[in-house]
N, C-alpha and C positions, 0 to 999 in steps of 0.2 A: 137660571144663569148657568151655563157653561163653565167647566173649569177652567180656571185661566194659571197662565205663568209667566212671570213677568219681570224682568229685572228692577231693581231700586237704589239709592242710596238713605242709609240711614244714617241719621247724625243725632252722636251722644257724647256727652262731656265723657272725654278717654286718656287715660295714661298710658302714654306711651309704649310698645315694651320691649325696645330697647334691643341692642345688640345681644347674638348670643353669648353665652360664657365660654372664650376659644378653648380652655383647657381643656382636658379628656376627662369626663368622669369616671375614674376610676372607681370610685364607690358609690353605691346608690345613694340617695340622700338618705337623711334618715326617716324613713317609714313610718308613722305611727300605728298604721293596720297591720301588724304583725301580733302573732300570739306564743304567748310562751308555755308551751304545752309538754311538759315530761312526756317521755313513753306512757307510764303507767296512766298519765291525765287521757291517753288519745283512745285507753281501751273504753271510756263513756262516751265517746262520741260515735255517731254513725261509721260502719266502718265505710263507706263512700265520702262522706268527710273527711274521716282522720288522713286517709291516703292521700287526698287531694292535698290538705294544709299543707303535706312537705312537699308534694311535687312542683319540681323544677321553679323554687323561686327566684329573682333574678340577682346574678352574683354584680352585676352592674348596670349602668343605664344606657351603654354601649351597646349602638355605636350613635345615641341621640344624644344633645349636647344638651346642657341647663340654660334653661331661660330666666336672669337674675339681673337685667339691666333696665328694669324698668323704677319711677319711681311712685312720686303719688300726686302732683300738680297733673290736673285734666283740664284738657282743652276740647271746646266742640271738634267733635272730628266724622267724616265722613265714614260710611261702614257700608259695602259691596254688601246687598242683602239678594234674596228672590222670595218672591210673595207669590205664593198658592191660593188660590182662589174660590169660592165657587157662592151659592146667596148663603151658606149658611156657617162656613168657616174663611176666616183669614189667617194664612198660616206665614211666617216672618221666620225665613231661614240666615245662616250668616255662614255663607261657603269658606270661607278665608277666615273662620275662627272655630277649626272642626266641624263645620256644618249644623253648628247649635239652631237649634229654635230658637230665638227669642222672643217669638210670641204667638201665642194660639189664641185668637180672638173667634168668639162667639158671637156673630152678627146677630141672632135669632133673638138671646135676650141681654146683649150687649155686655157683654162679659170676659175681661181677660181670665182664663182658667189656669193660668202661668203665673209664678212671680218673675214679674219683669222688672231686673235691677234696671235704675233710670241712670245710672253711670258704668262703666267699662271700665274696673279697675283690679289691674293684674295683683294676685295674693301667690305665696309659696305656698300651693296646693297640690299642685301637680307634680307626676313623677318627675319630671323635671324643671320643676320649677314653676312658672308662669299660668295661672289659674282663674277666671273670676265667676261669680256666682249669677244665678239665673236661668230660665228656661230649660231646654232639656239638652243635657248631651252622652256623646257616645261614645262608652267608655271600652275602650279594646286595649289587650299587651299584657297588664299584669296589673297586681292588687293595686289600688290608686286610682287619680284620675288618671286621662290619658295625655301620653306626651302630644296626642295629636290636638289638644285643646284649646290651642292660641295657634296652631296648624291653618294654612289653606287647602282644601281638600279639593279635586277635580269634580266639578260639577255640569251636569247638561241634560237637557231636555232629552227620555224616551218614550216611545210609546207603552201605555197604561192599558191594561186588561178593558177596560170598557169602553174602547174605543179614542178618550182624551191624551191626553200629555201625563208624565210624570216627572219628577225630578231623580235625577242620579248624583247620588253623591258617593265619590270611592278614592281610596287612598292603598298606600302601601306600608304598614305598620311594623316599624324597626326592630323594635323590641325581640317583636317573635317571627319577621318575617314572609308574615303574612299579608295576603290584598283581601281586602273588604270592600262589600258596597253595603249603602243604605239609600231603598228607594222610598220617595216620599209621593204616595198617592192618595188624593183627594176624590174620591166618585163625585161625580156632579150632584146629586141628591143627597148626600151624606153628612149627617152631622160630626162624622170620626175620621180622623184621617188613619191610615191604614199607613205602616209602615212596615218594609220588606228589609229583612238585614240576610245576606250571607257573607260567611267566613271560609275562606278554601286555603287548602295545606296543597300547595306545589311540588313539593318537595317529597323526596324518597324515604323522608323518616318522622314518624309522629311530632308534633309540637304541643308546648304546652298553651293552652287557648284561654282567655279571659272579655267575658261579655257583661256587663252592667248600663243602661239603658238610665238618667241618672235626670230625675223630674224635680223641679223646685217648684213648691205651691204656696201660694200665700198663707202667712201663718198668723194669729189671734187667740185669744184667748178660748174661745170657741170651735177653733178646729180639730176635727178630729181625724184618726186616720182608720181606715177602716181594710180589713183582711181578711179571707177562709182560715183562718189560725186562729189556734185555741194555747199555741204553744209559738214562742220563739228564742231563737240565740241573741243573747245578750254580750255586745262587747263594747267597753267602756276605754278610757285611754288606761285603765292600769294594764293592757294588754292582756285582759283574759274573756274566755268566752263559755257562756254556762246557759244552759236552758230553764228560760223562767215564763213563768205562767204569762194570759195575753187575754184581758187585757190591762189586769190589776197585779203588781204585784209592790211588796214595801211598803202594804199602804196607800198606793197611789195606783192611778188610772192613768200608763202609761199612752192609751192612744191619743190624750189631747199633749200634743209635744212640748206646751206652755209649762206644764202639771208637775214635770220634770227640772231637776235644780240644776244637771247636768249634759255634758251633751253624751250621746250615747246612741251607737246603732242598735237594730232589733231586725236581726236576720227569721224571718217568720218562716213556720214550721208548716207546709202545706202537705195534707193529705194529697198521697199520691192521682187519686182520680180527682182530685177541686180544679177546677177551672181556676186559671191565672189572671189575678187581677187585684187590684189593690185601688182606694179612691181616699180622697183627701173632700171634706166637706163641713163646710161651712155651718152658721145657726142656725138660717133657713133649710139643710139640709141639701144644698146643693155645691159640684165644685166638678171638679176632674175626675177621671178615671181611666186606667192603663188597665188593657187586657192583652192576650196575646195566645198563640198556637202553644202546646205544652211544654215545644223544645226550651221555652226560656223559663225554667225552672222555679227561681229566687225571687222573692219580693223582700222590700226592706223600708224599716224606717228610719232616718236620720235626724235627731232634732239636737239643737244647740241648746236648752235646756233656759230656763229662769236667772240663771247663776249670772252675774258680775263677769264671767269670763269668754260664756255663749254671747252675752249682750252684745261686749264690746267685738267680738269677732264681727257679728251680724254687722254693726256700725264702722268697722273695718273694711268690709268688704261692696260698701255702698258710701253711703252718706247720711247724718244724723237726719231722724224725723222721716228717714223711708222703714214702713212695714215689715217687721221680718219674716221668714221663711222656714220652712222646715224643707226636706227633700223625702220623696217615695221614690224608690228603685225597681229596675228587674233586670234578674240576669241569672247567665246559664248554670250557678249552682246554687247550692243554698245559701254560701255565703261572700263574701268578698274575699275571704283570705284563704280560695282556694282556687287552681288551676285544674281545668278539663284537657283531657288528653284527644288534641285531633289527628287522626290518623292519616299516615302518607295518603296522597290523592283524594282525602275525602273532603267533606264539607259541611257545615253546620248553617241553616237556615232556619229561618222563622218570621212570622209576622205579629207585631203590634198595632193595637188602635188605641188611638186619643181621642178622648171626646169627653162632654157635659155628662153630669149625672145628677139627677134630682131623686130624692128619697124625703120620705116623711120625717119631718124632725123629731118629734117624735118617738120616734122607733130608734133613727140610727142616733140619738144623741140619749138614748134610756141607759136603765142601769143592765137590763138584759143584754148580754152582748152578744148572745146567738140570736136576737131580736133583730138585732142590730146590722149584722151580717148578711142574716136572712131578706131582710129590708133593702139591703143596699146590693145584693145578688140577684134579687128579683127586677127592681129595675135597670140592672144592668142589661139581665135577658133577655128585657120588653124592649131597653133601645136597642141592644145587639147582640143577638141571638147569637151563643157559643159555633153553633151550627155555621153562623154567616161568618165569622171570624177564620172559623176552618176551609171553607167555599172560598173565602178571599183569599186565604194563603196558596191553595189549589189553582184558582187562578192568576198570580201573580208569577207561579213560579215557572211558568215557559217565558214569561215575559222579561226575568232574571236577565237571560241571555242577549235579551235585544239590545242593537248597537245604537251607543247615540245618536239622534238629529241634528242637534245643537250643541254648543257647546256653550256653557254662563260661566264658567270660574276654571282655572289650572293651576292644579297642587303642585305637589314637589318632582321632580326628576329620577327618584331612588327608584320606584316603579320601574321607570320606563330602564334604570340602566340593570334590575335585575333582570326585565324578559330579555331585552339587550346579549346578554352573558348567556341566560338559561335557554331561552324560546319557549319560556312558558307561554301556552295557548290558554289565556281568561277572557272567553267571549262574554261581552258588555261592560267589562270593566278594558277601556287600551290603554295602555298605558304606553302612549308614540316617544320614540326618541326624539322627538322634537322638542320634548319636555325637559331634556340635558342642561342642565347649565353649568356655571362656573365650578360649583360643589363638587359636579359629579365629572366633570373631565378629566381628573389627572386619573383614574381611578378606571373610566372607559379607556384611556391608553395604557394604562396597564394590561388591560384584558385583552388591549388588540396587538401591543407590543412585547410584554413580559417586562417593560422596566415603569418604573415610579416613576414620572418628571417632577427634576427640579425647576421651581417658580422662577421667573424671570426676574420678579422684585421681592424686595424682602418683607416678610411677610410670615405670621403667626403660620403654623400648619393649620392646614385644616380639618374636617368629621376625618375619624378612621372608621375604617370598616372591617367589623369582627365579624363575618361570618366564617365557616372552616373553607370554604371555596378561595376569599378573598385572602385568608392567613396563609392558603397554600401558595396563591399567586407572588406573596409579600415574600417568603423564602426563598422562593426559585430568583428574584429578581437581581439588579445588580445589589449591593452592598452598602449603598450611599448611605448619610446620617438622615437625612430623613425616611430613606425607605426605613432604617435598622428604628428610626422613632416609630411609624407607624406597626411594623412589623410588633414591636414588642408590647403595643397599649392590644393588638389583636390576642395575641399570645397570653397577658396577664389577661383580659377577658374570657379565655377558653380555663382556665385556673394554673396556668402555665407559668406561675410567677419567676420561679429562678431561670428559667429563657428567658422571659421578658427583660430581667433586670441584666440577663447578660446581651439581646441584643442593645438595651439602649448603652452598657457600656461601652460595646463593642462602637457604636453611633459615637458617642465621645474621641474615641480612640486613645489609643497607649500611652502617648503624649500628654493627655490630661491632666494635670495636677491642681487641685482645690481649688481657689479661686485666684487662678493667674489672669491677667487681662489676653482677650483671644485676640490671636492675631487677625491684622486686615484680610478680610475677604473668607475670613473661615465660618464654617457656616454655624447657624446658631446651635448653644449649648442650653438655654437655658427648657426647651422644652424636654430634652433629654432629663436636666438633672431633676426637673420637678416630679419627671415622674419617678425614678430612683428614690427624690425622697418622699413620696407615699410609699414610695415598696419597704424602704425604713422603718416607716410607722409603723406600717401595718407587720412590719417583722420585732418590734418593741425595739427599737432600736432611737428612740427620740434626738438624741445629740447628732448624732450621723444626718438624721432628717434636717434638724433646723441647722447645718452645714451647708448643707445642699442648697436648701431653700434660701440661704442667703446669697450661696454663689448663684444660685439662679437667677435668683431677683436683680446680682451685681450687675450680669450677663444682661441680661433685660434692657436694663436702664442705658448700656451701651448704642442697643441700635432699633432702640423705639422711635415713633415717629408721630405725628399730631393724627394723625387719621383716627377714626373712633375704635375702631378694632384693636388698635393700639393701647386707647383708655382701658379698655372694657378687658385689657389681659394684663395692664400694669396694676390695676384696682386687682382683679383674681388670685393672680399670683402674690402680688404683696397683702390682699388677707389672709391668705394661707401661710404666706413667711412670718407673716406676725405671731398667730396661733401659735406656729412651732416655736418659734424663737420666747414665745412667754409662757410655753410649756413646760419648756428646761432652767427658765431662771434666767436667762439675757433680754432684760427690757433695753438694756443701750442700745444694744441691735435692733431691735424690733422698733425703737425710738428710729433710727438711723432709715429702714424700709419706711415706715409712715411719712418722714419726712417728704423722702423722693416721691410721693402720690404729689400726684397735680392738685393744685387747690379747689377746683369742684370737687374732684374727690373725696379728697376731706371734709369736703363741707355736705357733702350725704348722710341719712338718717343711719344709715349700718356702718359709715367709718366714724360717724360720731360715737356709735356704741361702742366700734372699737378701739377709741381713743381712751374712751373709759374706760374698756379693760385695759390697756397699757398704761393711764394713770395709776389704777388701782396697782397694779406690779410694780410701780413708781413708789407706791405707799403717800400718792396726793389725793387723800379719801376728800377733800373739801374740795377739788378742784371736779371729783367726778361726782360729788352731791350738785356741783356747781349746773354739769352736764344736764343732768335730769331736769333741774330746775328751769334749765333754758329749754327744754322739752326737747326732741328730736322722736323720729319715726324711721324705725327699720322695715322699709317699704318690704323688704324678703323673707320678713319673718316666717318662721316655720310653721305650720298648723302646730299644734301641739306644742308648740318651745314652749320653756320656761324661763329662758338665759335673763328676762328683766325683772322677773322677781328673785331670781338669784343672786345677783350681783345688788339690789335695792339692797335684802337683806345682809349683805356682807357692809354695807354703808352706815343702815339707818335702822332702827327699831321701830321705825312708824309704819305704817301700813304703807302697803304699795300702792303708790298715786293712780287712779282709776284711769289715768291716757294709758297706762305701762299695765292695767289689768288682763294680760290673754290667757289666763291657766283655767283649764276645762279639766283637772279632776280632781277629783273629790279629794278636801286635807292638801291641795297642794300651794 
């Protein structure tokens, strides 16, 4: 059988996900993969690690917005797939959700080799928000998943090294400003699919680069995970990272991920000359296996752990009575919490293969663990020879360049309006301005006119864009309050804060006084003050802040309108006025914002939590024991929060109700 490629719809019970969040994230979320590393801690690490951990990590998520508007009711929903083909693999791409796999089927012994979640349900995973778990994705920008991960990505048929078809999937990544592709080729005879990723820096000055490859495999009791490591980095949610033996250590035989009470990554320590590859495998001794060219350095394991708090994640992010998961990785360092430096005009490439692996139970399930290794490296060799892995990358890479035939799927427009500006020339990746849309227009007549337009209707602003090209066009332009908005969320993005907070003053204008009602026809304040009162906060300035936040929220309420974009920035901004406002000790206020949310609103799993905190500042501890009891779901919970057994514990002395159990580490 010929490889084939072919479009599909697939249909999976899915939650919605919802409008973006209009506000500017001015702060990144908060991170869990960070490490808090002294000077003196960084002179034990590799000095190629220690460097990388502080290099250029990201001061915000600008200029990508948060995606936090989803809930948790799924409905059968249709999903834009393409299926790769050929008699001995089925491959199940999903273009319009970062180009995930969602399923690598083994025709030959009928075998999914993937955990394939059988629901579509968005978790606050991702850097920005919007995440769900399963098959493999591709993680680019910065430590985290990628904002590209509930993304549509441009996808389309080009020609493949051995004469067939392959799929192109590429995108233009905000974060760091970079274009990437990832080609997905199938050989007609091949049990492995062969995958081609390059990363190129257009730009006249180094960027910092972040690559992870990010595999979910079915997990049991009996799985184990198998690596050339005899050593790896250990990092836990208490934010620290230490090298421990591999594959016992505490006692325990960290490769089966079950064996584990916590969850915990294990950034593995590979000898410079070992071949790159890591496998996940079953009782029988068989399962998946990731290899790849040397450029992708890192291999990793992720398991949720035994514990009460991995459990209910796993059950979180699926539906009860579905199998859980562990995750195996690879990527360009060793670990996830560091950034690779690409240099102006250059480019980072490489190739990976997916595919079946079978090894003697035996061996790789014994207490030898160089047995074990050795067992499951050998037959990796027999089905794909290090040698052939290299030959395929060799020839994949003239065919980098080839232009699509087809086109299956069309991502976002930010591509097409940087070559647009720049004329960057990225043969096989085009990025046509036919791809512009509504996002990116006022932003193309800036570059073609030097001024901002103002919208014709009223209306939330839109993305800003921080790059230093775009903050320079924002300066020169006229002076209006919306350029002076945009101009200053650009400005506090480069760390320019006291500009920032003088153009959005300047946006305000002279005339402003606290919360006066604005007059007809003047244009909105409240996006202005919200971002002045983050620059509050973030200046310890808290009463100034929930000032603001409430003139904003007043301003808001003035000339909002039933359209959803509307909901999804009154719910935003009045979470954020409430925080401040029962930060400093005014619940009436904060009473008074809650009020004015629309009553779906309110009747959501996160403004029910927030009602709790505003009882609890009320001191109506029965009425927020009352909350719990009627249950609610904070569909955006954070990976790592603890905010519900925080708040249980300020209530009750009893154990925290096992719906409300998400805490992953240890004593917490």
């Amino acid at each position: 059988m010929a490889t084939t490629v072919r479009r599909a719809v697939l249909t999976l019970p899915a939650a919605p996900l919802g409008p973006e969040n209009p506000l500017p994230a001015l702060r990144p979320l908060d991170e869990t993969h960070v490490v808090d590393v002294a000077e003196e801690g960084r002179r034990d690490l590799p000095r190629d690690m220690a460097r990388q951990l502080g290099y250029e990590p990201l001061r915000t998520l600008l200029p990508v917005r948060v995606l936090d508007g989803y809930g948790r009711e799924r409905t059968p929903t249709g999903l834009d797939a393409i299926i790769i083909e050929n008699d001995r693999l089925r491959v199940t791409v999903l273009p319009g959700l970062g180009g995930r796999i969602q399923s690598l089927f083994h025709k030959t012994t009928g075998r999914e080799l993937l955990y394939r979640n059988p629901v579509l349900q968005p978790a606050d995973f991702a850097l920005n928000g919007a995440w769900f778990s399963g098959g493999i994705e591709w993680n680019i920008g910065a430590t985290g998943h990628t904002t590209l991960t509930c993304a549509p990505l441009h996808a389309a048929v080009v020609p493949a090294p051995d004469g067939g078809e392959m799929v192109r999937l590429w995108e233009w990544e905000r974060l760091r400003d970079l274009p990437y592709q990832v080609d997905l080729w199938l050989p007609a005879d091949s049990d492995f699919l062969y995958v081609g990723v390059r990363i190129r820096n257009p730009h006249e000055q180094a960027v910092p680069t972040y690559w992870w490859s990010n595999i979910a495999v079915p997990e049991d009791e009996t799985t184990r995970i198998v690596a050339p490591a005899d050593e790896a980095w250990h990092f836990g949610y208490e934010r620290s990272l230490r090298r421990v033996p591999v594959p016992e250590f505490g006692g325990v035989d960290r490769s089966y991920p079950l064996r584990s009470e916590h969850a915990a990554d294990y950034f593995y320590e590979l000898p410079e000359d070992a071949r790159r590859w890591i496998a996940s495998l079953d009782a029988t001794g068989q399962g998946l296996v990731q290899t790849s060219t040397d450029q992708l350095r890192g291999r990793k394991l992720f398991l949720w752990g035994s514990g009460t708090g991995g459990r209910r994640w796993q059950e979180w992010l699926t539906e009860p009575g579905t199998p859980g998961y562990a995750e195996i990785q690879a990527g360009l360092a060793r670990t996830q919490l560091e950034h690779i430096k690409l240099e102006a005009g250059a480019e980072f490439s490489w190739l990976e293969a997916y595919g079946p692996l079978a090894g003697d139970p035996a061996a790789v399930h014994g207490a030898d663990w160089t047995a074990a290794r050795t067992e499951a490296e050998a037959r990796l060799e027999a089905a794909l020879p290090r040698a052939q892995v290299d030959a395929a990358y060799e020839a994949w890479r003239p065919y980098a360049d080839h232009e699509p035939t087809e086109t299956l799927a069309t991502g976002s427009g930010w591509g097409a309006l940087e070559v647009l500006r720049a004329g960057h020339k990225l043969p096989g990746t085009p990025f046509d301005e036919s791809a512009l849309d509504e996002e990116q227009a006022p932003w193309a007549e800036l570059y073609r006119s030097g001024t901002f337009p103002v919208p014709r209707r009223v209306i939330p602003p839109g993305p800003t864009l921080v790059a230093a090209h775009w903050r320079d066009m924002l300066e020169t332009a006229p002076a209006e309050p919306l350029t002076e908005y945009h101009l200053g969320v650009a400005q506090w993005h480069a760390g320019d804060t006291a500009q920032a907070v003088r153009s959005w003053e300047r946006g305000l204008g002279p005339s402003f006084r606290g919360r006066a009602p604005r007059p007809p026809g003047a244009p909105s304040r409240w996006p202005l003050l919200r971002c002045l009162a983050v620059a509050d906060q973030c200046e310890g300035n808290p009463g100034r802040a929930a000032d603001r936040y409430a003139a904003a929220f007043d301003d808001l309420c003035e000339e909002r309108r039933e359209a959803a974009v509307w909901t999804a920035v009154t719910a935003a901004l009045g979470r954020e006025a409430i925080e401040a406002l029962l930060a400093v000790k005014r619940p009436a206020e904060a009473r008074s914002v809650f009020e004015r949310l629309r009553q779906p609103v309110r009747e959501r799993g996160r403004f029910r939590f927030v009602e709790a905190q505003l009882l609890l500042a009320e001191g109506d501890i029965d009425r927020v024991r009352a909350i719990f009891e009627e249950g609610f779901e904070v569909a955006d919970l954070r990976e790592g929060a603890e905010v519900l057994g925080d708040m249980w514990s300020r209530i009750s002395e009893e154990p925290l109700p096992q719906a409300y159990e998400f805490r992953m580490r240890p004593g917490s």
